[in-house]
N, C-alpha and C positions, 0 to 999 in steps of 0.2 A: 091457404095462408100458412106460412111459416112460421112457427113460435120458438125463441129461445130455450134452452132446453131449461134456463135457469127457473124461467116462468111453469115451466109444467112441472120441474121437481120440485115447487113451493106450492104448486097445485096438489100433487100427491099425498106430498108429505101432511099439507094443512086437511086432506081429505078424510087421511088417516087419523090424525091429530083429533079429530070432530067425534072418532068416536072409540076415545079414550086409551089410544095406541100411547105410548111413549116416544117423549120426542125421538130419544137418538133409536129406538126402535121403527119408526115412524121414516126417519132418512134412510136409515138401508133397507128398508122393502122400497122406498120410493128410486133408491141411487139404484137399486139391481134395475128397474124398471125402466131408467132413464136410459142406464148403459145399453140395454137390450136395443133399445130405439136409436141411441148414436151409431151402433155397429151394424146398424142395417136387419136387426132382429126386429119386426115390429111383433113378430108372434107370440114375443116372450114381454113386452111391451107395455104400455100404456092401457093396451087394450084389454087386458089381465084385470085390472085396475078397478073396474065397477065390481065384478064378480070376486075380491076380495075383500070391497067394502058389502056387498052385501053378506057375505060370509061372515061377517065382524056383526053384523046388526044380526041374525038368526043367531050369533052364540056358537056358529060351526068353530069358527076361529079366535083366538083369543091373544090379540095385542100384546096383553102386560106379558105371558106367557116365555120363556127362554129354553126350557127343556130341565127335564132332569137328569142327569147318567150317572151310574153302576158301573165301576170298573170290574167285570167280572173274570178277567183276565191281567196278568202286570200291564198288555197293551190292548186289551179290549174293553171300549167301552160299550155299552149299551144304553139307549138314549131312548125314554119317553118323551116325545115333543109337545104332550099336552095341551095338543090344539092350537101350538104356537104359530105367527107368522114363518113360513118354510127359512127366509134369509136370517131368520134374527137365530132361531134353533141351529142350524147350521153353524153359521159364523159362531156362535156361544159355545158347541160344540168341538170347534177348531182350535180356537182359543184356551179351552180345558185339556186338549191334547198336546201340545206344546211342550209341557217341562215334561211330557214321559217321553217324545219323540227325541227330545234332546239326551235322554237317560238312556234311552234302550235305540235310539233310530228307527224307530217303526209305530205308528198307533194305528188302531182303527175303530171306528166310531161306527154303529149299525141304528140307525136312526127311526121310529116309526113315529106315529099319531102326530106326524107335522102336514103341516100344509104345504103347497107347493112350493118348491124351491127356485125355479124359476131357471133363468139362462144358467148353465154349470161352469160356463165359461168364468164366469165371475171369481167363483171360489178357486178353481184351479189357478187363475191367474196370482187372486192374493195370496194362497201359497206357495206360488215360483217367487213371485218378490222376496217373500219373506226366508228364500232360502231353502225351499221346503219341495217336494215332489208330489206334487197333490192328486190324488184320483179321486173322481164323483162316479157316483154311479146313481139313474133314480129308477124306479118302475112307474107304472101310470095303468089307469081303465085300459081294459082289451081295446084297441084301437087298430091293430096293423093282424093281418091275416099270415099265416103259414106260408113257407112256399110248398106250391101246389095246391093252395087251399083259397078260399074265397071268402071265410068270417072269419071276423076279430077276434082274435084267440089269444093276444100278445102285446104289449104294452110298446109303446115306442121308446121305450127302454135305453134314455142317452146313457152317454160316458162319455167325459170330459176327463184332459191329462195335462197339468202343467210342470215344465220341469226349466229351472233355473237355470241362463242360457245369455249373462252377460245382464247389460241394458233392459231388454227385450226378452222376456221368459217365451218358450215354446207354451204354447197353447192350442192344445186340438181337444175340439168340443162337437160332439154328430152324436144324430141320434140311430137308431138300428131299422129306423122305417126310412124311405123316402124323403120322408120330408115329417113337420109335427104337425099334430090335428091344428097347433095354432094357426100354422099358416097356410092350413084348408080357410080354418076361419076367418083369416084376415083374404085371403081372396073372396068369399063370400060378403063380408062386411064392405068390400070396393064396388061389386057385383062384377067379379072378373074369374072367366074360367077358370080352369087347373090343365094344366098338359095331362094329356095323355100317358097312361102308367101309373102315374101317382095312386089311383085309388079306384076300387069299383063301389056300386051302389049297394043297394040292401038287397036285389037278385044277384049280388055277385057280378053283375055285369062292369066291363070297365068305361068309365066315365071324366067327363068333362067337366060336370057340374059340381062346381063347389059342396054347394048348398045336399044336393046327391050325397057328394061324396062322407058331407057329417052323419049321415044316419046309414055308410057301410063299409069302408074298413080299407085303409091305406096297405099297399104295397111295400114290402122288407126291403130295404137297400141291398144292392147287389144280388139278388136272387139269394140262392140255400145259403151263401155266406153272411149275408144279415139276417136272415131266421136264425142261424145258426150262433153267432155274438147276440142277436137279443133275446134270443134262449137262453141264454149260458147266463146272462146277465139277470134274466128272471128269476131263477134258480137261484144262483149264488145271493142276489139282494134278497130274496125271499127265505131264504135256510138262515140266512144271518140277524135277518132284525126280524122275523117270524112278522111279520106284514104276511098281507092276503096275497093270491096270485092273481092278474090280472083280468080275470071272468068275475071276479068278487069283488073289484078293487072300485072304490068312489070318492068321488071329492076333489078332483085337480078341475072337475071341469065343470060343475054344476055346483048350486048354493040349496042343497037339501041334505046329502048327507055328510057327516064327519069324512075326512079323507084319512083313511088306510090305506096308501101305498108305499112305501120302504125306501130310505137314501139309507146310501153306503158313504161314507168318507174314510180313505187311505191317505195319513202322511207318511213321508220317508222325508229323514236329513240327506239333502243332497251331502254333506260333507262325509257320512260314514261309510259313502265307498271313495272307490280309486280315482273317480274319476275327475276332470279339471271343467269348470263352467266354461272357463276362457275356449278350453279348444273343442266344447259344442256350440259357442258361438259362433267360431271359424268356421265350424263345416257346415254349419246352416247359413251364412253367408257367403260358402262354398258351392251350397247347391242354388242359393239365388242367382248365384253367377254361373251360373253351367249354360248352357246353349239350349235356347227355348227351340219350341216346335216351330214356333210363330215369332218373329223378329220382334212383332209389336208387342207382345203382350210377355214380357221377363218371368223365366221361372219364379215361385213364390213359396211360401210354407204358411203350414196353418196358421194363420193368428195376421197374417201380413192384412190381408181385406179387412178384416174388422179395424185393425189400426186405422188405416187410411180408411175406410168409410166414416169412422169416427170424426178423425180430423175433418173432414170436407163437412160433416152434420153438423159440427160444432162451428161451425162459420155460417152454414146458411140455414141454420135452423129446423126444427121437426115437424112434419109435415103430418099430422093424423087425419085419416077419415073423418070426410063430416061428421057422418052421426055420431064419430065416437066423441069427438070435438064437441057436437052440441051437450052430447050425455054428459062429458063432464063441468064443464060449462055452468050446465044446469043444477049436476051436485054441488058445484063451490057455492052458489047463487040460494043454493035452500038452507 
């Protein structure tokens, strides 16, 4: 069964509402959640959704909560998230950087003691609208193993980059693993395999099995080249906001302990260099038109499938696993 998306983000939003979130707090942890699931993300999704309201009722997480930050720099901030919801910290965070980006063109915000931040795509994208050149960066529990190596050593360590680009901002959002443990989980949650590659078990072996593959440790994208960026990214997010490294790191994915993992947020004013919006809009409509491999299927650029997956969600509405259907269901009900 298909549900309107209007219908689940008034499901979210009033879930969080129940227990003492603030409203306009309450709509953008539930609007990140929504968009996750229009663009064809269910990983960053709905499915998210129990496990942050159970976080709010243990006290892990905390609603009212916005962040506080230190500019300990003319352009660095440093940000206690004091166990806030990840989007509200974030966004609140973004919004505090603003008049120095426009003073100096550059801020950076080194973010810890928040909660997960969820799709990266999101923020990147609100600051290409807004004119702005946005980088995310997050770390997460050891999840993805070395190359050459067979345990989780490494956090699936996204970065997300939006840069002002016409109508339509550029937006490229991946993570440094294969794929994210969510959407180990959300194939386990279907009871549907995982290809081959993705992940081996807790011998190290490589595996098929979802369900396997959450208690052993996902495969780097690209071989030594995604070791190598979600290395790089562990480091830098961890030297900056002195978060844990991710053998020590808890909390994006379990409702026992506070979450210690590290966002990075980078703006730049598109306006303080040389360059012209209009003519990287040209070239990226330059490259959708260049000569595909495959007749059928047009060259693309990052951000084009989430669009149009979006559009098509938005017309025939979101489709979630039963049981996660039943599970919330059942929360709005109690």
């Amino acid at each position: 069964m298909n549900l309107a998306p209007e219908r689940l983000r008034g499901m979210a939003s009033a879930l969080l509402e129940a227990r003492n979130v603030p409203s306009a707090h309450a709509r953008l942890q539930a609007d990140l959640l929504l968009e996750a699931e229009l663009r064809g993300l269910p990983s960053h999704g709905l499915q998210r959704l129990p496990l942050i309201l159970s976080r709010l009722d243990k006290g892990l997480a905390d609603g009212q909560a916005r962040g506080s930050g230190t500019w300990r720099r003319r352009s660095f901030l440093s940000v206690d998230g004091e166990r806030g919801l990840g989007p509200v910290v974030l966004m609140h965070a973004l919004e505090a950087m603003r008049p120095i980006v426009c003073e100096t063109g550059i801020a950076i915000a080194a973010i810890r003691n928040a909660n997960h931040i969820g799709m990266l795509a999101y923020y990147a994208e609100a600051a290409a609208k807004s004119g702005l050149i946005g980088i995310i960066m997050s770390t997460s529990e050891a999840l993805v193993y070395p190359f050459g190596g067979t345990q989780a050593m490494l956090g699936t360590n996204p970065v997300a980059i939006g840069v002002p680009s016409g109508d339509q901002p550029f937006v490229l959002d991946l993570a440094t693993s294969i794929v994210s443990m969510g959407k180990i989980n959300h194939h386990a949650m279907r009871g549907m395999p995982i290809p081959l590659g993705w992940a081996v078990d807790a011998e190290g072996r490589p595996t098929t099995d979802a369900n396997a593959a959450r208690t052993g440790a996902i495969a780097p994208f690209g071989g030594a080249k995604g070791y190598g960026l979600g290395l790089a990214i562990e480091l830098l997010v961890s030297a900056l906001t002195g978060s844990d490294l991710a053998p020590d790191v808890r909390g994006t994915l379990d409702d026992i302990h506070a979450a210690n993992k590290g966002d990075l947020l980078i703006l730049i004013d598109a306006a303080a260099g040389d360059g012209s919006v209009r003519s990287l809009a040209s070239y990226l409509d330059h490259l959708r038109g260049s000569h595909p491999s495959d007749p059928a299927s047009p060259v693309a650029v990052p951000g084009d499938g989430a669009r149009q997956r979006r559009a098509a969600t938005e017309r025939s509405g979101i489709e979630l696993p039963q049981p996660l259907l039943e599970h919330l269901l059942a929360l709005e009900a109690a």
